[in-house]
C-alpha positions as CSV (number, residue, x, y, z in Angstrom):
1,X,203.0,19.8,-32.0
2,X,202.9,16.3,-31.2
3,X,203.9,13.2,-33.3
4,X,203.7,9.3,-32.7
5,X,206.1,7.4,-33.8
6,X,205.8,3.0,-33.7
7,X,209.1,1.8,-33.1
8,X,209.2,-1.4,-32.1
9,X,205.6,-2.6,-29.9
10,X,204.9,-2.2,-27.5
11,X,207.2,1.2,-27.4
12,X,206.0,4.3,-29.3
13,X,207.9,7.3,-30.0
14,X,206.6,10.6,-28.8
15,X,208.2,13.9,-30.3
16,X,206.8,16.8,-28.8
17,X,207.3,20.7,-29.2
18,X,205.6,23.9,-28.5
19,X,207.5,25.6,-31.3
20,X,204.4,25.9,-32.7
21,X,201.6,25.9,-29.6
22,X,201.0,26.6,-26.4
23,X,200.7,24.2,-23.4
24,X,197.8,23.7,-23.1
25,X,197.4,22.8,-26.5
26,X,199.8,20.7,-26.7
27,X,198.0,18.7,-23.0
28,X,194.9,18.9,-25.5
29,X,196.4,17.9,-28.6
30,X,197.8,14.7,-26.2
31,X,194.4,14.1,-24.7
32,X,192.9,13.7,-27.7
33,X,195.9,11.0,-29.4
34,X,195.9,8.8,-26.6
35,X,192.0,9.0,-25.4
36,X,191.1,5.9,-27.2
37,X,192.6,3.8,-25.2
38,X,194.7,2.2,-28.1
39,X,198.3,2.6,-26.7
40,X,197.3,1.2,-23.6
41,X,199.6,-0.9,-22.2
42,X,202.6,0.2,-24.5
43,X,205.5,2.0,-23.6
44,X,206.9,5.7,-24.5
45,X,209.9,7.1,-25.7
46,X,209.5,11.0,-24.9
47,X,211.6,13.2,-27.1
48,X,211.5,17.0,-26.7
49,X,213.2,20.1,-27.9
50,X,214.5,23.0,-25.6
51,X,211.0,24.3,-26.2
52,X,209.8,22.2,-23.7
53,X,210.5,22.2,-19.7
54,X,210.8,19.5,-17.1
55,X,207.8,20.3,-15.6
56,X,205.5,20.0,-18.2
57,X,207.3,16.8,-19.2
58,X,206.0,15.5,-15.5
59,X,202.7,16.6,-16.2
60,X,202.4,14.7,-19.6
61,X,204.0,11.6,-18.0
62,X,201.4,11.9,-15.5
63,X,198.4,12.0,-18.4
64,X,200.2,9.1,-20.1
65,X,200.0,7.3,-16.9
66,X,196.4,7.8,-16.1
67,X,195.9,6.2,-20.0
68,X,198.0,3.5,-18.7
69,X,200.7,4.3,-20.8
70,X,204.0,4.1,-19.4
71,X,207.0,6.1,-19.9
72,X,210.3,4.9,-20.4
73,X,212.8,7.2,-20.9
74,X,212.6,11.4,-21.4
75,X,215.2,12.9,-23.6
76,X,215.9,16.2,-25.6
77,X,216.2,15.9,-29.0
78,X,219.7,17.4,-28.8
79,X,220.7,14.1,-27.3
80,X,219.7,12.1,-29.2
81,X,220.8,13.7,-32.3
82,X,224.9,13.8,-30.7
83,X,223.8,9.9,-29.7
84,X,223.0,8.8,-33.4
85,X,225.9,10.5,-34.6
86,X,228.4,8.9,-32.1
87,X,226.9,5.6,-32.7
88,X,226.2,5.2,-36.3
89,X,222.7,2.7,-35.0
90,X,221.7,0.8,-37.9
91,X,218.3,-1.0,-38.1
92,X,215.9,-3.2,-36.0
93,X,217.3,-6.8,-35.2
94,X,214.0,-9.5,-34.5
95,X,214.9,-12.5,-32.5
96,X,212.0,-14.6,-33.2
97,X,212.7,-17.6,-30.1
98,X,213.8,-18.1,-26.7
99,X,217.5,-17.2,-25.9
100,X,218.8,-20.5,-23.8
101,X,221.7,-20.3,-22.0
102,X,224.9,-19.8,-24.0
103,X,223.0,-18.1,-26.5
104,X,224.5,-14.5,-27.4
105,X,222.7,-12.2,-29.7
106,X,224.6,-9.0,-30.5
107,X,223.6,-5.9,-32.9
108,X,224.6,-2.7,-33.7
109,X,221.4,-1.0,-33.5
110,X,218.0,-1.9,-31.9
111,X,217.0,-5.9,-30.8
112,X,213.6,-7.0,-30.4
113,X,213.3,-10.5,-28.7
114,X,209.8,-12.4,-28.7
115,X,210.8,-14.6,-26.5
116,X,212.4,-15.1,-23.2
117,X,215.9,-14.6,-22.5
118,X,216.5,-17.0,-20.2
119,X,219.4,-17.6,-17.3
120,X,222.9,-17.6,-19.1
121,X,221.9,-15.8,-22.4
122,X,222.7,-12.4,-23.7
123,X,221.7,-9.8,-25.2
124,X,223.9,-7.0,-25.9
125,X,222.7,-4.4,-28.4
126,X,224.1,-0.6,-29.8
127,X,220.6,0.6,-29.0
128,X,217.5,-0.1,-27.5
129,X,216.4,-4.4,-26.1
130,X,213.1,-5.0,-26.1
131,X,212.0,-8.2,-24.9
132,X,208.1,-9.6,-25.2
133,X,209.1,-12.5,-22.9
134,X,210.5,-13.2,-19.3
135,X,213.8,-11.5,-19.3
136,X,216.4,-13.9,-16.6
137,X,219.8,-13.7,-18.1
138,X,221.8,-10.6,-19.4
139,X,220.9,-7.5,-21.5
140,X,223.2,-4.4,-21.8
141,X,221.6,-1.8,-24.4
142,X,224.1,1.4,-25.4
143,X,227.0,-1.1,-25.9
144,X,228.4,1.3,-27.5
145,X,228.3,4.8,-25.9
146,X,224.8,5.7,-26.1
147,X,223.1,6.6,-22.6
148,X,220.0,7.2,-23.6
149,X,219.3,3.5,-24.8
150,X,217.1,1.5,-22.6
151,X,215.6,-2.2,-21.9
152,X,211.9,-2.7,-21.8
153,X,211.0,-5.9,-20.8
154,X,208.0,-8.0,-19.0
């Protein structure tokens, strides 16, 4: 089973399990989401249970890339599950302009910046920093505890 998930563009959440399929359906199942060429460019989040094994994680990433989809982070669903409840992550923060230098921006869940954050700024979030701009000054994602939390960035 595979679901797609938008969470912030250009990064999509991908849940996958073969609780309920094989492999090769699950490669086929994938195939068919992402042969239309409309996540190109974007960004994935790969989440997976303990149905799933490394291996066949690198052969999806490898699909994904051939799409020109890019993977940005792999993680069990285990993890991420321990990593809310540490956390307590509340919603999406949107910075809609260019961080100049002095500027801090700080949430307690997920930032997305469209903009640049330029020399001197920061951008220090409880969860995941995306940024649409040029990303020059600072960004620390998983403030808080959470090692799965990433930056995406131009």
């Amino acid at each position: 089973m595979i679901k797609i998930k938008g969470i912030t563009l250009p990064v999509v959440s991908l849940t996958l399990s073969l609780k309920d399929s094989t492999k090769e359906q699950l490669v086929n199942e994938l195939m068919e989401k992402v042969s239309s060429n409309i996540f190109s460019n974007s960004y994935f989040l790969i989440e997976t249970d303990d149905s799933i094994d490394r291996k066949t994680i690198k052969e999806i990433e490898d699909i994904l890339e051939q799409k020109n989809v890019k993977s940005v982070k792999s993680m069990s669903s285990q993890s991420i599950t321990s990593t809310k409840e540490k956390t307590n992550v509340s919603r999406l923060l949107i910075v809609n302009k260019n961080l100049r230098s002095g500027q801090l921006v700080e949430h307690n869940g997920d930032i997305l910046v469209l903009g640049d954050v330029n020399e001197g700024a920061k951008v220090i979030a409880a969860g995941n920093i995306v940024v649409m701009g040029n990303l020059k000054g600072y960004a620390h994602a998983g403030a808080i505890g959470d090692d799965n939390a990433v930056v995406v960035a131009k």
